[in-house]
mmCIF file of the N, C-alpha and C atoms, coordinates in Angstrom:
data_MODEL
# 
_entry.id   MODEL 
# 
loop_
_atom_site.group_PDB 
_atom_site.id 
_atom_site.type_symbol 
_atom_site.label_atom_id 
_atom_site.label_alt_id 
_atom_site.label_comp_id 
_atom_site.label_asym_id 
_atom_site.label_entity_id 
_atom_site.label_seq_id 
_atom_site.pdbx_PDB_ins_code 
_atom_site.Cartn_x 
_atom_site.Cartn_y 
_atom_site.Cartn_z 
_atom_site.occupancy 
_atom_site.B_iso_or_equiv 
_atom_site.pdbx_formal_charge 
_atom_site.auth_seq_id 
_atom_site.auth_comp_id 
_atom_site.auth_asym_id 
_atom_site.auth_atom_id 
_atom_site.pdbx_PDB_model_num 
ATOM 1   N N  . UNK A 1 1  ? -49.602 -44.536 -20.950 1.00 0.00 ? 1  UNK A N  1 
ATOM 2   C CA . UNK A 1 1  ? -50.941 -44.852 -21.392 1.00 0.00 ? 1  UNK A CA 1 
ATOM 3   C C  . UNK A 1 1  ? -51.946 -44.364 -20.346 1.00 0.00 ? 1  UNK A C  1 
ATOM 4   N N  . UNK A 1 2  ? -52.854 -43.063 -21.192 1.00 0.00 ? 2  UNK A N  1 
ATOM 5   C CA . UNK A 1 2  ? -53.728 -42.961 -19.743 1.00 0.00 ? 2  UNK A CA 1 
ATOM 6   C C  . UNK A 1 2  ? -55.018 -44.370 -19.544 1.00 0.00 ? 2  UNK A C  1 
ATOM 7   N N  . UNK A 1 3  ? -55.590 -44.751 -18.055 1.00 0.00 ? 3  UNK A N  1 
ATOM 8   C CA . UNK A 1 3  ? -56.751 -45.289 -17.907 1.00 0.00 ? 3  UNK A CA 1 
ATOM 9   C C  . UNK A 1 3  ? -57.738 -44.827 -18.087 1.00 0.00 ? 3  UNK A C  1 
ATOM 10  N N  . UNK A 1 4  ? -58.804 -45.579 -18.493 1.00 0.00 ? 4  UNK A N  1 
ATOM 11  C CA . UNK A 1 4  ? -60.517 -44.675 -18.174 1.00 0.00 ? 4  UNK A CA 1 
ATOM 12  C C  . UNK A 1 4  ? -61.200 -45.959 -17.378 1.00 0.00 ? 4  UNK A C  1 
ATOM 13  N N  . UNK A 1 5  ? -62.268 -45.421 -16.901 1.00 0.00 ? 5  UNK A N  1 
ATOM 14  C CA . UNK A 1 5  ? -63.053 -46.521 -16.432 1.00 0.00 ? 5  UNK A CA 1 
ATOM 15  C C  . UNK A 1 5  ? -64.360 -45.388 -16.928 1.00 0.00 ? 5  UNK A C  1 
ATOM 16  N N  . UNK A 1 6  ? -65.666 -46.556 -17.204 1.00 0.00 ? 6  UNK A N  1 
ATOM 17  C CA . UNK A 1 6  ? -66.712 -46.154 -17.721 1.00 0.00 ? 6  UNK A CA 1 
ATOM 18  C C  . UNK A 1 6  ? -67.753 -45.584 -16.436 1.00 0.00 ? 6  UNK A C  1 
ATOM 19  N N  . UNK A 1 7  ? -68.283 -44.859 -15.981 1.00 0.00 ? 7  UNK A N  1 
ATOM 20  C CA . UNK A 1 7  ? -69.170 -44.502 -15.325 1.00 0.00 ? 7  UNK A CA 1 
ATOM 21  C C  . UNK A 1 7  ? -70.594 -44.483 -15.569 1.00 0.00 ? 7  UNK A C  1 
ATOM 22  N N  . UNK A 1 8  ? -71.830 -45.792 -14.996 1.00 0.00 ? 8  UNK A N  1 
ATOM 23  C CA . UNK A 1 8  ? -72.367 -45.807 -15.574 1.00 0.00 ? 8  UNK A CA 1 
ATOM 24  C C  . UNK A 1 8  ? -73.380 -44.695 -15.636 1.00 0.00 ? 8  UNK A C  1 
ATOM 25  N N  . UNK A 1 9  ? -74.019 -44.828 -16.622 1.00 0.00 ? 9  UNK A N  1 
ATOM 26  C CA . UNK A 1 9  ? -75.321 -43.360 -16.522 1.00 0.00 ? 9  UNK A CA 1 
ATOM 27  C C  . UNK A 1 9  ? -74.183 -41.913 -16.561 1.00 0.00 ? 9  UNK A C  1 
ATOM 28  N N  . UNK A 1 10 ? -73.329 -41.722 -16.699 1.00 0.00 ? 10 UNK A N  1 
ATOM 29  C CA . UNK A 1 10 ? -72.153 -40.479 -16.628 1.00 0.00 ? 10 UNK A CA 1 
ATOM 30  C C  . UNK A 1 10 ? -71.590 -40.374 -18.089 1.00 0.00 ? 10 UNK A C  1 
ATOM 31  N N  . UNK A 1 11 ? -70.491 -41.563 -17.771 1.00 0.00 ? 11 UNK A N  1 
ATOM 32  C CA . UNK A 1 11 ? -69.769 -40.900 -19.298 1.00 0.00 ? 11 UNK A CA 1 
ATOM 33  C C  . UNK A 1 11 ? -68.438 -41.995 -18.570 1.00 0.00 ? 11 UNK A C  1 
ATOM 34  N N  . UNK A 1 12 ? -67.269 -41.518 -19.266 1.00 0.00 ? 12 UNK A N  1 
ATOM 35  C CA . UNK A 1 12 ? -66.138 -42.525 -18.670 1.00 0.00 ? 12 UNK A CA 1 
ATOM 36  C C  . UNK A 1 12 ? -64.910 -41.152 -18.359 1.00 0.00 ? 12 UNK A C  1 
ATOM 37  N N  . UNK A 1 13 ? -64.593 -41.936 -17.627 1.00 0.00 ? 13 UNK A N  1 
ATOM 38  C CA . UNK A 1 13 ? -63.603 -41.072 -16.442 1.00 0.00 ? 13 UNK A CA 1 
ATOM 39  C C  . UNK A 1 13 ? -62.384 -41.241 -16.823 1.00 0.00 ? 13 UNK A C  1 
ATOM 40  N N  . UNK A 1 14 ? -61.705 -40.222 -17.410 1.00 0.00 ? 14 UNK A N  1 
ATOM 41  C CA . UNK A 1 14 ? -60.101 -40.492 -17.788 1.00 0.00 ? 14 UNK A CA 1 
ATOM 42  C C  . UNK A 1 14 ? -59.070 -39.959 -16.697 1.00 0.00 ? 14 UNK A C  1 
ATOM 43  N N  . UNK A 1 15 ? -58.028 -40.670 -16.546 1.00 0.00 ? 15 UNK A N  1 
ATOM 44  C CA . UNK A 1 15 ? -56.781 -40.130 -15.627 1.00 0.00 ? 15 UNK A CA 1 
ATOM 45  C C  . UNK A 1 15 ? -56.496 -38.486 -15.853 1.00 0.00 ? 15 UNK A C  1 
ATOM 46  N N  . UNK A 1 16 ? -56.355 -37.513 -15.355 1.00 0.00 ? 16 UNK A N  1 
ATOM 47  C CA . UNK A 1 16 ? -55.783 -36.463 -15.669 1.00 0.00 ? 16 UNK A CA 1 
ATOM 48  C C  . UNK A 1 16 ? -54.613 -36.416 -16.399 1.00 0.00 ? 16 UNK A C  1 
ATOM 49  N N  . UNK A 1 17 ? -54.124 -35.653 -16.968 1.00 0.00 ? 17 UNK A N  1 
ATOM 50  C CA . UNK A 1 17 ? -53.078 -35.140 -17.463 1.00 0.00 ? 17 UNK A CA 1 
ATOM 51  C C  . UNK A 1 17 ? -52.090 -34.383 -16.928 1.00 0.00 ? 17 UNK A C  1 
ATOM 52  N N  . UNK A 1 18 ? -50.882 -34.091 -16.805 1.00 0.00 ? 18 UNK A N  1 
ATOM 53  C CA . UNK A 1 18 ? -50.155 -33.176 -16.537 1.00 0.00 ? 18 UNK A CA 1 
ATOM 54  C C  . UNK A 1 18 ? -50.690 -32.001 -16.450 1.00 0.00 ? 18 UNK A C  1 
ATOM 55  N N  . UNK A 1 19 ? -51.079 -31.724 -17.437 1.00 0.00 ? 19 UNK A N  1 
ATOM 56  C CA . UNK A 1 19 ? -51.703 -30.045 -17.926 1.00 0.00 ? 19 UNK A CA 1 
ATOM 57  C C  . UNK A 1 19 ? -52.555 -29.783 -17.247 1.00 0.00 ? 19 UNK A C  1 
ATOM 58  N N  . UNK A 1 20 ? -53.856 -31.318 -17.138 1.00 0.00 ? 20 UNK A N  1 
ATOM 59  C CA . UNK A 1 20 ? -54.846 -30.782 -15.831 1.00 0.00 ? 20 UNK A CA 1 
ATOM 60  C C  . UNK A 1 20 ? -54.575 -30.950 -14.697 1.00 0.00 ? 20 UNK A C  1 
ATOM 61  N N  . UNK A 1 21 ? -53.069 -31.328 -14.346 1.00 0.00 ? 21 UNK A N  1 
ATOM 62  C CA . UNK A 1 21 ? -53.279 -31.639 -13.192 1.00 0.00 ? 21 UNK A CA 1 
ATOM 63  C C  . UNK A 1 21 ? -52.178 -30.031 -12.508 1.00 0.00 ? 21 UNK A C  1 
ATOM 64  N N  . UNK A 1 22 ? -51.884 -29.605 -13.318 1.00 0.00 ? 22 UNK A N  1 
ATOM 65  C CA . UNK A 1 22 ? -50.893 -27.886 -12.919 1.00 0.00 ? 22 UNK A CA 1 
ATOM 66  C C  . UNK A 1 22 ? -52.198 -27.020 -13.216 1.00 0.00 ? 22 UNK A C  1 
ATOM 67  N N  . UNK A 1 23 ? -53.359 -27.481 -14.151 1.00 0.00 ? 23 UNK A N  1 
ATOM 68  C CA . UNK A 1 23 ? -54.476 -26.331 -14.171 1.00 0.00 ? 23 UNK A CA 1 
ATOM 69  C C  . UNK A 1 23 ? -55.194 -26.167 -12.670 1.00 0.00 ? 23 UNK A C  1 
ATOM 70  N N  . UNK A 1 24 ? -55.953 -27.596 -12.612 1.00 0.00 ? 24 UNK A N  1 
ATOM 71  C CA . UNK A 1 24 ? -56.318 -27.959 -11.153 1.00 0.00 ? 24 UNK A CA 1 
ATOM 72  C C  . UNK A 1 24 ? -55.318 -26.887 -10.226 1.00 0.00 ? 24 UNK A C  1 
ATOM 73  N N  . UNK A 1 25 ? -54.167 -26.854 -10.017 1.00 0.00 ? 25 UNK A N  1 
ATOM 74  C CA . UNK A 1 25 ? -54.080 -26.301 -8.877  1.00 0.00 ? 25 UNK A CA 1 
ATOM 75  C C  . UNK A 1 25 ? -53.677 -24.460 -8.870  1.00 0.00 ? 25 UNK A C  1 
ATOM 76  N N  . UNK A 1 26 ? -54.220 -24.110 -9.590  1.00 0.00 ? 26 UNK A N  1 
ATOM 77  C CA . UNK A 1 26 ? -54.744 -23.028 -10.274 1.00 0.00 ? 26 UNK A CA 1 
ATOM 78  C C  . UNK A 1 26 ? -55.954 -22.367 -9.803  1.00 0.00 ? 26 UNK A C  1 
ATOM 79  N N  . UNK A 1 27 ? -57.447 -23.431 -9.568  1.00 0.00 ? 27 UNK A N  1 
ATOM 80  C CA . UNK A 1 27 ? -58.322 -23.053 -9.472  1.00 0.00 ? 27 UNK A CA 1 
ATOM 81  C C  . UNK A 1 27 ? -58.748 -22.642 -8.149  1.00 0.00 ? 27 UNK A C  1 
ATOM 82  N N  . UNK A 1 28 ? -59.461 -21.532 -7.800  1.00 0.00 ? 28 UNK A N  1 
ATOM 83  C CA . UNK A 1 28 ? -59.693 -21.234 -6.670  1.00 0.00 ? 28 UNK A CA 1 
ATOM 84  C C  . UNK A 1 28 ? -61.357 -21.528 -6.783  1.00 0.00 ? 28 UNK A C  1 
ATOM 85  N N  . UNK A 1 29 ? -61.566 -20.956 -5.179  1.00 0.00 ? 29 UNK A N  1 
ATOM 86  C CA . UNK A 1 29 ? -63.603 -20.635 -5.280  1.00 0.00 ? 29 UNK A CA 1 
ATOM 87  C C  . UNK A 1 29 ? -63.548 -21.805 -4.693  1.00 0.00 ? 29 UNK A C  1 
ATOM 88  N N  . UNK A 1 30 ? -65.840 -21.740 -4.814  1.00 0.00 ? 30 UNK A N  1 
ATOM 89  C CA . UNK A 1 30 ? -66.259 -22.911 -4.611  1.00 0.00 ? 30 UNK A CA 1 
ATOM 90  C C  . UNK A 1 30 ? -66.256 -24.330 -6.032  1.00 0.00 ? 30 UNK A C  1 
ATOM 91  N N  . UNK A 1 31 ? -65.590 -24.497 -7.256  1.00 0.00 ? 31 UNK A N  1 
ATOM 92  C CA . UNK A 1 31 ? -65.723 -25.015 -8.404  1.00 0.00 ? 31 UNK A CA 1 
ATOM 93  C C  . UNK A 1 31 ? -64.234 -25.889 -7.783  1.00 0.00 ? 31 UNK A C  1 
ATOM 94  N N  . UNK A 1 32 ? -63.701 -25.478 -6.899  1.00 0.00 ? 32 UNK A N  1 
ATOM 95  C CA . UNK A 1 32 ? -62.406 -26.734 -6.827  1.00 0.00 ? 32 UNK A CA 1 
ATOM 96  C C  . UNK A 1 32 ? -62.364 -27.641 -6.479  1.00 0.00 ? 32 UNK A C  1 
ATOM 97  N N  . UNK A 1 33 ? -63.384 -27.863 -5.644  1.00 0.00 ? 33 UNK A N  1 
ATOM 98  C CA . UNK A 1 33 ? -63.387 -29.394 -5.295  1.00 0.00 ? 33 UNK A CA 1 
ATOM 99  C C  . UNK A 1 33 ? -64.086 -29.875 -6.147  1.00 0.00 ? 33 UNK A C  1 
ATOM 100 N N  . UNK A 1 34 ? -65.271 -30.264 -7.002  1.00 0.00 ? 34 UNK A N  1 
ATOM 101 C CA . UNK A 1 34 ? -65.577 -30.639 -8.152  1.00 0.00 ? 34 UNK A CA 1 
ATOM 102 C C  . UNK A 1 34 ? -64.453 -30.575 -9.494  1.00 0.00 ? 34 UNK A C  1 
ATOM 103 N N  . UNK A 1 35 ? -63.808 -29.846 -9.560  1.00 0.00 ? 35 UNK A N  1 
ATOM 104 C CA . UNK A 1 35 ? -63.212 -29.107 -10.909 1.00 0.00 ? 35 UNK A CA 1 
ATOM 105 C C  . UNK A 1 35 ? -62.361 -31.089 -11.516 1.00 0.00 ? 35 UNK A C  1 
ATOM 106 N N  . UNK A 1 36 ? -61.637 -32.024 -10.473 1.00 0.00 ? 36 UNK A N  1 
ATOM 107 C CA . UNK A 1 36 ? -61.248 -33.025 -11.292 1.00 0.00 ? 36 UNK A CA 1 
ATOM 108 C C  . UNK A 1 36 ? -62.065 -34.165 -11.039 1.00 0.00 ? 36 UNK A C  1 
ATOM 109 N N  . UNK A 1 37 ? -63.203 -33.661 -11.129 1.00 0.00 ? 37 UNK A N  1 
ATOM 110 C CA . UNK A 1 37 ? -64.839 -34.471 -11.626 1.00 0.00 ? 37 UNK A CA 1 
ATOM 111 C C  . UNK A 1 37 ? -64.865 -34.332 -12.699 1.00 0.00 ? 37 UNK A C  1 
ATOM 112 N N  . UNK A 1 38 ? -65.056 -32.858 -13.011 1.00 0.00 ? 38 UNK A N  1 
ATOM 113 C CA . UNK A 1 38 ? -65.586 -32.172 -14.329 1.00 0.00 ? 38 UNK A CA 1 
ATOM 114 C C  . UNK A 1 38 ? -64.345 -32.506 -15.148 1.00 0.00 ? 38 UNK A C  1 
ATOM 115 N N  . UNK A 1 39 ? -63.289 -32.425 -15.143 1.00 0.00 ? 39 UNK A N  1 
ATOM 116 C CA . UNK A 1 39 ? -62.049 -32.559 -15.730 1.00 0.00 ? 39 UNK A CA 1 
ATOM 117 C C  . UNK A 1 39 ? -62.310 -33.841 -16.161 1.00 0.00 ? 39 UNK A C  1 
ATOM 118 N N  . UNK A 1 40 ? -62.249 -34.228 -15.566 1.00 0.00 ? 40 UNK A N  1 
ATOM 119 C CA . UNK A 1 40 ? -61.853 -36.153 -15.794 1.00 0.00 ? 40 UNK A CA 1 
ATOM 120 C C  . UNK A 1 40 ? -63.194 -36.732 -16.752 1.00 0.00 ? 40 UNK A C  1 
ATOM 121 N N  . UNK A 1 41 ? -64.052 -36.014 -16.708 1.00 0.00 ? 41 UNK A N  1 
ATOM 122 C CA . UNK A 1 41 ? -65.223 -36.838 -17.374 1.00 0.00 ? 41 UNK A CA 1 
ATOM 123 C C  . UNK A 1 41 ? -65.539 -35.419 -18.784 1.00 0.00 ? 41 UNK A C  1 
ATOM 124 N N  . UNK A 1 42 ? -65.116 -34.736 -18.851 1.00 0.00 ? 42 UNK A N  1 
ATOM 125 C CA . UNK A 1 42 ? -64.960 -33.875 -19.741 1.00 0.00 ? 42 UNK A CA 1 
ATOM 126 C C  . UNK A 1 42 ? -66.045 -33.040 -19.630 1.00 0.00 ? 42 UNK A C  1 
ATOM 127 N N  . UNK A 1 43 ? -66.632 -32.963 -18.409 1.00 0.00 ? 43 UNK A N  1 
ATOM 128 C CA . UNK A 1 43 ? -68.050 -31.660 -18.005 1.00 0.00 ? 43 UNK A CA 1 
ATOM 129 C C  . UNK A 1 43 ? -67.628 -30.777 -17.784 1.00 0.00 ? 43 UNK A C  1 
ATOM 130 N N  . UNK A 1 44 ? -68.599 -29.648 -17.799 1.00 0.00 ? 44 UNK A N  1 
ATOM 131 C CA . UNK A 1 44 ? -68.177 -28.412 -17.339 1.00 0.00 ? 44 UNK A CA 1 
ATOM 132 C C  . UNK A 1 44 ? -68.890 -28.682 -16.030 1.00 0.00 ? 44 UNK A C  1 
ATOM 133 N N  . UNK A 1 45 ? -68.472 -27.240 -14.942 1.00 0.00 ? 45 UNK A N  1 
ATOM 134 C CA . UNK A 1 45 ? -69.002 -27.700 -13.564 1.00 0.00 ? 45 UNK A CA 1 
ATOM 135 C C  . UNK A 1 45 ? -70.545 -27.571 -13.831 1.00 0.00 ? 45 UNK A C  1 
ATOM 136 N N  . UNK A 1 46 ? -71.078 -26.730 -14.082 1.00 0.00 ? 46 UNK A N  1 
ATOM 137 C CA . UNK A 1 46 ? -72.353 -26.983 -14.454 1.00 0.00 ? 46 UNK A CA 1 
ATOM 138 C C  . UNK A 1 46 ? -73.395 -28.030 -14.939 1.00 0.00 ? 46 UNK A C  1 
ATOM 139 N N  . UNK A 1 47 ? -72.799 -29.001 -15.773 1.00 0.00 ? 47 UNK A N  1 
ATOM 140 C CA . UNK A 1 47 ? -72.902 -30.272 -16.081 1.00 0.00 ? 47 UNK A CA 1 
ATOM 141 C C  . UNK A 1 47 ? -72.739 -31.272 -14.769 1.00 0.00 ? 47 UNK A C  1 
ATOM 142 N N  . UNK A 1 48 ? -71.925 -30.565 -14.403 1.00 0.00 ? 48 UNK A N  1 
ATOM 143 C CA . UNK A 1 48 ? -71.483 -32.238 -12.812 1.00 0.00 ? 48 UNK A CA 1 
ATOM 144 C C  . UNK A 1 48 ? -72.492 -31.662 -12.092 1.00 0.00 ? 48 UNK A C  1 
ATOM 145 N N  . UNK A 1 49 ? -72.665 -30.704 -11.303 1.00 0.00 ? 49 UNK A N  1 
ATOM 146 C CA . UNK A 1 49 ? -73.721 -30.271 -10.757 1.00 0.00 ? 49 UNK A CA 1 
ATOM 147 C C  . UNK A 1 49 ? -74.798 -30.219 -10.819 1.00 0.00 ? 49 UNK A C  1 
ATOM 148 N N  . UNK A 1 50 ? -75.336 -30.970 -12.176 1.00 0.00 ? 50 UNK A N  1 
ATOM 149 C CA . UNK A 1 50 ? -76.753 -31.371 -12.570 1.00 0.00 ? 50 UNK A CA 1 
ATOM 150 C C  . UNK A 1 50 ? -76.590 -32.634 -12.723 1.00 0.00 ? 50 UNK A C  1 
ATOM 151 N N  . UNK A 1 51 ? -75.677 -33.401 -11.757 1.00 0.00 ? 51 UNK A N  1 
ATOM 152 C CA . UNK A 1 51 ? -75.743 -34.872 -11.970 1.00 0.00 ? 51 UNK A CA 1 
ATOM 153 C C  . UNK A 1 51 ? -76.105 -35.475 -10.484 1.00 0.00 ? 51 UNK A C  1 
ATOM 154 N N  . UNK A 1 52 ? -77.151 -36.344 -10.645 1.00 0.00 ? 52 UNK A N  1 
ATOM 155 C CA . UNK A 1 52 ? -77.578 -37.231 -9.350  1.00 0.00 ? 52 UNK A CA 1 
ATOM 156 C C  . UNK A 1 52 ? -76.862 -37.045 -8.270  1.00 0.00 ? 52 UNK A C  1 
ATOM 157 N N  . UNK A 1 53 ? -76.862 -37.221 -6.801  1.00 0.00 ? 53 UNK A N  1 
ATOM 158 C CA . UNK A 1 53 ? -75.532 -37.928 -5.935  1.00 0.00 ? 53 UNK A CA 1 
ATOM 159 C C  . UNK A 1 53 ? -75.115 -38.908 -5.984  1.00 0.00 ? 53 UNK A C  1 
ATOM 160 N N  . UNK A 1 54 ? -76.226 -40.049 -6.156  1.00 0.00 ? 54 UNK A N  1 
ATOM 161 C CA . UNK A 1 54 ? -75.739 -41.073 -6.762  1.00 0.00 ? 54 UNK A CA 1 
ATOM 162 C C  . UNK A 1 54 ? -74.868 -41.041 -7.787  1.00 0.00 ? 54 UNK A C  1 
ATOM 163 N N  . UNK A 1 55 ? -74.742 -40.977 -8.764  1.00 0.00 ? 55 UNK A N  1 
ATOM 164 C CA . UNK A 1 55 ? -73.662 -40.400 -10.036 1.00 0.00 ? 55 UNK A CA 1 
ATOM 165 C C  . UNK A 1 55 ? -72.574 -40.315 -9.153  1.00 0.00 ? 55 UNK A C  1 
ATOM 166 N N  . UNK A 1 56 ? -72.643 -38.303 -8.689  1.00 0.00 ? 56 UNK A N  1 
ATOM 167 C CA . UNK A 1 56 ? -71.630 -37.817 -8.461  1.00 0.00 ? 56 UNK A CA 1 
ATOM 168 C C  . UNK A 1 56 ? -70.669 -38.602 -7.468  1.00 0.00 ? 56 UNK A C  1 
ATOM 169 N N  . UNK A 1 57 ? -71.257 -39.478 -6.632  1.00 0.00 ? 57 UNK A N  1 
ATOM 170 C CA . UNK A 1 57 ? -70.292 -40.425 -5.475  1.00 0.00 ? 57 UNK A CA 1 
ATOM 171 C C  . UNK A 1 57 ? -70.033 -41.446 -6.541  1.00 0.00 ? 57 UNK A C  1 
ATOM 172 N N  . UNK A 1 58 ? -70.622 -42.463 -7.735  1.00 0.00 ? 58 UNK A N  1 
ATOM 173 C CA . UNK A 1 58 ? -70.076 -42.683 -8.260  1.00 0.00 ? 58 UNK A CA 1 
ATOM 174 C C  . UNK A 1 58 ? -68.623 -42.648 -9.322  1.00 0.00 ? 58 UNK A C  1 
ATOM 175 N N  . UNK A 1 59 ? -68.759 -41.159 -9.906  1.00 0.00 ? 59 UNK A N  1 
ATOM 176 C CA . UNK A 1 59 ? -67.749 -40.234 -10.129 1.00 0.00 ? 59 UNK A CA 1 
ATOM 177 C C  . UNK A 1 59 ? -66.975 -40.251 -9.147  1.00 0.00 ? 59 UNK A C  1 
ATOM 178 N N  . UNK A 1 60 ? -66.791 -40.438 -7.924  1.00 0.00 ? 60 UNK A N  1 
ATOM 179 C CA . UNK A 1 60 ? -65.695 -39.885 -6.812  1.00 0.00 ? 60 UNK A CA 1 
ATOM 180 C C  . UNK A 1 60 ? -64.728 -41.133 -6.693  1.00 0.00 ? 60 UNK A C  1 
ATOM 181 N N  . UNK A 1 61 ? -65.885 -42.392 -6.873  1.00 0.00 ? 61 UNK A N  1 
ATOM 182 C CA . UNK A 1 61 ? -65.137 -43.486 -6.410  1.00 0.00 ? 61 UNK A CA 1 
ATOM 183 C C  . UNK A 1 61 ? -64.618 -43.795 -8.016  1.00 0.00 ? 61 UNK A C  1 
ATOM 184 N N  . UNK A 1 62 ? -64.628 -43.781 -9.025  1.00 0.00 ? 62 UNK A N  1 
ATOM 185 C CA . UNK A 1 62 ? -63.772 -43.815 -10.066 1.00 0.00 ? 62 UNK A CA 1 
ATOM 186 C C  . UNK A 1 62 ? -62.937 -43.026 -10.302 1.00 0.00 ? 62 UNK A C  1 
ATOM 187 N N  . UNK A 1 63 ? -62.415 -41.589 -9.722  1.00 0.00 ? 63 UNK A N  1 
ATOM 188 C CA . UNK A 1 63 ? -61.283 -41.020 -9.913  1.00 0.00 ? 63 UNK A CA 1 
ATOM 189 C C  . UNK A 1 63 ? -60.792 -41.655 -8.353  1.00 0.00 ? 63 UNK A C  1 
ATOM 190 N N  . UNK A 1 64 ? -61.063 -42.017 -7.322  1.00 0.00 ? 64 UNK A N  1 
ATOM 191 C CA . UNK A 1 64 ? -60.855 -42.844 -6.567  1.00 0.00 ? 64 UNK A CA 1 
ATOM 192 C C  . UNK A 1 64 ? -59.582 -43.885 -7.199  1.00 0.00 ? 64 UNK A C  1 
ATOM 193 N N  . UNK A 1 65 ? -59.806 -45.261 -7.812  1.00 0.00 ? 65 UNK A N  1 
ATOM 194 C CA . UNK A 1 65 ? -59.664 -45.525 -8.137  1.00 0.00 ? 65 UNK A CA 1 
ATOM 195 C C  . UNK A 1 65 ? -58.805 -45.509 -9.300  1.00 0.00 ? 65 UNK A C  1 
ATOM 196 N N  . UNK A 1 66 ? -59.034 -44.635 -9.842  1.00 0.00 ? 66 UNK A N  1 
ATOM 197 C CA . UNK A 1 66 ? -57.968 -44.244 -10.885 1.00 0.00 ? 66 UNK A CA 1 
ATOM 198 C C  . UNK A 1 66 ? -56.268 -43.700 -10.820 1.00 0.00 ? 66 UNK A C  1 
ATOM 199 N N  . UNK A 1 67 ? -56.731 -42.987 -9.934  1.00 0.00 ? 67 UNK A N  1 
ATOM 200 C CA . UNK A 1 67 ? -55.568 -41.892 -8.568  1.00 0.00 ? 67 UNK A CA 1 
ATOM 201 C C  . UNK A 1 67 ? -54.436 -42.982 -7.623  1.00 0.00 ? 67 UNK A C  1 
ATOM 202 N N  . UNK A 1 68 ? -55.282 -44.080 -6.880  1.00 0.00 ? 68 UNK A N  1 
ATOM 203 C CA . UNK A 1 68 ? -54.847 -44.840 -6.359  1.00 0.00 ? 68 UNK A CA 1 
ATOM 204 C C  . UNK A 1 68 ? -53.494 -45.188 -6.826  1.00 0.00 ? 68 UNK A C  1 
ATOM 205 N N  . UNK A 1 69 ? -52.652 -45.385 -5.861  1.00 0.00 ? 69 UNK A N  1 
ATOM 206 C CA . UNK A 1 69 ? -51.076 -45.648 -6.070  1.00 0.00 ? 69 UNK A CA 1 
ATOM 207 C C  . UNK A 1 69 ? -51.082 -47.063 -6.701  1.00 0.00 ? 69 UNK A C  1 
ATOM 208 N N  . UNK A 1 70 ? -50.180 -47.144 -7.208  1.00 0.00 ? 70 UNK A N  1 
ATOM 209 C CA . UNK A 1 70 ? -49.715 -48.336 -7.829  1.00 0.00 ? 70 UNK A CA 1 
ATOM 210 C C  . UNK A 1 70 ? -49.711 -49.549 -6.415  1.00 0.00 ? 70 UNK A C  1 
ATOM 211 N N  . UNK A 1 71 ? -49.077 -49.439 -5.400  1.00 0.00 ? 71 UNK A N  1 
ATOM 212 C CA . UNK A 1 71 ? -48.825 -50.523 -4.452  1.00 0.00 ? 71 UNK A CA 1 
ATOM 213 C C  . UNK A 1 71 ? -49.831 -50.756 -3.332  1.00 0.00 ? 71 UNK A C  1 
ATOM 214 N N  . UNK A 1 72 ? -50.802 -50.329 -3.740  1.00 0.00 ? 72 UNK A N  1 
ATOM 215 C CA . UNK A 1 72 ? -52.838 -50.092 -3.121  1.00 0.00 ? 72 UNK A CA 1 
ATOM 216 C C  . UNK A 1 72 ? -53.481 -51.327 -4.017  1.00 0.00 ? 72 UNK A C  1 
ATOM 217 N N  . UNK A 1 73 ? -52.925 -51.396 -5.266  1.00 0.00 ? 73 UNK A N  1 
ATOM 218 C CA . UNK A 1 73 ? -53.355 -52.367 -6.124  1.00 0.00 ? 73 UNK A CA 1 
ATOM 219 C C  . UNK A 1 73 ? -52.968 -53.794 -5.652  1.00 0.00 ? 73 UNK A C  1 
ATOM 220 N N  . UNK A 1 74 ? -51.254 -54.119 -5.510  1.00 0.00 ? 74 UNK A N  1 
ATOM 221 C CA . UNK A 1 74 ? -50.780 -54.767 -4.757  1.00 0.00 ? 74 UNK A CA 1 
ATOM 222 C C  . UNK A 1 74 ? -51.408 -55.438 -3.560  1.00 0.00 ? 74 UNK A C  1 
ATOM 223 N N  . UNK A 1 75 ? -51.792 -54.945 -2.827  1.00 0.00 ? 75 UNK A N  1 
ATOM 224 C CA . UNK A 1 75 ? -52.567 -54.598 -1.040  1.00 0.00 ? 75 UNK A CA 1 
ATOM 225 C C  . UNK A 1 75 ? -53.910 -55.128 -1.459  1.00 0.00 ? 75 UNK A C  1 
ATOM 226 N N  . UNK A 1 76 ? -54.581 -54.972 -2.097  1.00 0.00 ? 76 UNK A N  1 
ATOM 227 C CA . UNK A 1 76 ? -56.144 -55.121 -2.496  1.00 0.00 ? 76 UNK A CA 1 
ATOM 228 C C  . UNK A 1 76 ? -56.117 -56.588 -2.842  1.00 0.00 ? 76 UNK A C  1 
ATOM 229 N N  . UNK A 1 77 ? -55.468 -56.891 -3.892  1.00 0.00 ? 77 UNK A N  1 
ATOM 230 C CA . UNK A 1 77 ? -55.216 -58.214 -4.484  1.00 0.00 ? 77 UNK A CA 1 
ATOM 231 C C  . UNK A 1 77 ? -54.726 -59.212 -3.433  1.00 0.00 ? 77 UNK A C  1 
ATOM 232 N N  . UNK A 1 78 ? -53.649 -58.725 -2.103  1.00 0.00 ? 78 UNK A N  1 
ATOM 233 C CA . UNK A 1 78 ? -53.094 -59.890 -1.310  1.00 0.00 ? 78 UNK A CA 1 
ATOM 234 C C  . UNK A 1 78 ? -54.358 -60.293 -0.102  1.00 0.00 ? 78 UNK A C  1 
ATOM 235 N N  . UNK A 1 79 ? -55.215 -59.359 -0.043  1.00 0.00 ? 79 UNK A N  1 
ATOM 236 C CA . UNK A 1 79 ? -56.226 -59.630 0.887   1.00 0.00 ? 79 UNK A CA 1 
ATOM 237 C C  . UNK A 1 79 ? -57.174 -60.473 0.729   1.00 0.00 ? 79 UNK A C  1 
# 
């Protein structure tokens, strides 16, 4: 089952896929470090790049979050 979490003012942020995640490492240039921004929220880079910083650090910390290992969840909760 993939996750999403909603991003507000953005759109909602889905887990990658397999497919994007062998495309991702594919991509060269300056578009790769953005590229599983744009991926995950279904923008093109052009689209993420016309989004706030605010946003875009928002965006970071929800694939943040999303990415996070299973036993980080664990760790968060015992604290």
């Amino acid at each position: 089952m993939l996750r999403q979490i909603e991003v507000e003012g953005v759109g909602t942020m889905c887990e990658l896929t397999d497919w994007q995640l062998t495309r991702l490492q594919k991509i060269r240039g300056p578009n790769r470090a953005i590229a599983p921004m744009a991926m995950g929220l279904g923008m093109t880079y052009h689209q993420y790049r016309q989004l706030s910083p605010e946003q875009q650090k928002a965006c970071w910390d929800a694939f943040g979050v999303l990415t996070r290992p299973p036993s980080d969840e664990r760790l968060m909760r015992a604290r």
